[in-house]
C-alpha positions in Angstrom: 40.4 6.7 -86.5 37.3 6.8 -89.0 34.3 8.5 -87.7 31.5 6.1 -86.5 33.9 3.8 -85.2 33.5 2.6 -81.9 36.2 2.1 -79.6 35.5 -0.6 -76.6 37.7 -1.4 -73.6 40.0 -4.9 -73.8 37.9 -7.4 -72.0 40.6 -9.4 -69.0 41.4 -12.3 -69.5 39.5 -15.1 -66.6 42.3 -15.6 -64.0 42.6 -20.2 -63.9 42.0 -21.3 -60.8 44.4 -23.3 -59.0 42.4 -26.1 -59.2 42.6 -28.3 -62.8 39.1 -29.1 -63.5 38.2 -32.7 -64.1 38.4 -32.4 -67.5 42.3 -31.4 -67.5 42.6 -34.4 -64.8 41.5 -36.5 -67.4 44.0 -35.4 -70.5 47.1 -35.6 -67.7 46.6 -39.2 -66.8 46.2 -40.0 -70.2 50.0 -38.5 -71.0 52.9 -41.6 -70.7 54.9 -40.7 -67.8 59.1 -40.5 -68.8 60.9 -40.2 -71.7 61.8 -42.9 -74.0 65.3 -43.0 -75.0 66.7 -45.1 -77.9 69.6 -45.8 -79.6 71.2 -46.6 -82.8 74.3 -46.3 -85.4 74.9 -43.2 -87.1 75.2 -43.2 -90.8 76.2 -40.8 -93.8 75.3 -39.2 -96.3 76.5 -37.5 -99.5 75.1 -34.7 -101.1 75.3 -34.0 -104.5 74.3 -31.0 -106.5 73.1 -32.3 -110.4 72.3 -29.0 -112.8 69.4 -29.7 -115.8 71.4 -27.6 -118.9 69.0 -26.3 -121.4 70.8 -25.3 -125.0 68.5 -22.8 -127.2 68.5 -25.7 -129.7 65.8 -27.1 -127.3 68.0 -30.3 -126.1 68.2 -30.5 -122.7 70.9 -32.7 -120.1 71.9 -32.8 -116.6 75.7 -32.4 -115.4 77.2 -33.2 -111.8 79.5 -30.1 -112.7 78.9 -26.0 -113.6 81.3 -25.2 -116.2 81.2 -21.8 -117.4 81.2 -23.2 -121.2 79.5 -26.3 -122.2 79.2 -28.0 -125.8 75.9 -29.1 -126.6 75.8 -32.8 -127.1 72.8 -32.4 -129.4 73.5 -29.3 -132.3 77.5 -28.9 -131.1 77.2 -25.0 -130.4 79.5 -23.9 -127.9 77.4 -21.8 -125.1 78.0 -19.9 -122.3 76.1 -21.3 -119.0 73.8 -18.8 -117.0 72.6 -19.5 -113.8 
């Protein structure tokens, strides 16, 4: 501890009483009482992963594959792909 600090007792917390105040009455009849249920039909879904390629001739493209070797469509270069 630094000197000159000073160190003071954790106030307690007020104890609620066991009577909600007027104001809590209030908010509670205010709240819908139950739960709503509804139902419907289930659908799917399909992922799919698409990877931007970028080939150091500056031409960029997007694949739904990650080969490990890739021809640039733009200068021809063959290139290995980097994550």
């Amino acid at each position: 501890m630094k000197p000159g600090t000073k160190v003071q007792p954790l106030r307690q917390r007020r104890l609620l009483s066991s009577h909600p105040d007027t104001a809590t009455q209030r908010c509670l009849a205010n709240i819908p009482e139950g739960v709503e249920v509804a139902e419907q039909e289930l659908g799917m879904v399909e992922a799919q992963l698409m990877y931007r390629l970028h080939c150091e001739c500056g031409r960029a493209w997007f694949d739904l594959d990650l080969p490990r070797f890739v021809t640039c469509p733009s200068c021809g270069k063959m290139s290995l792909v980097c994550k």
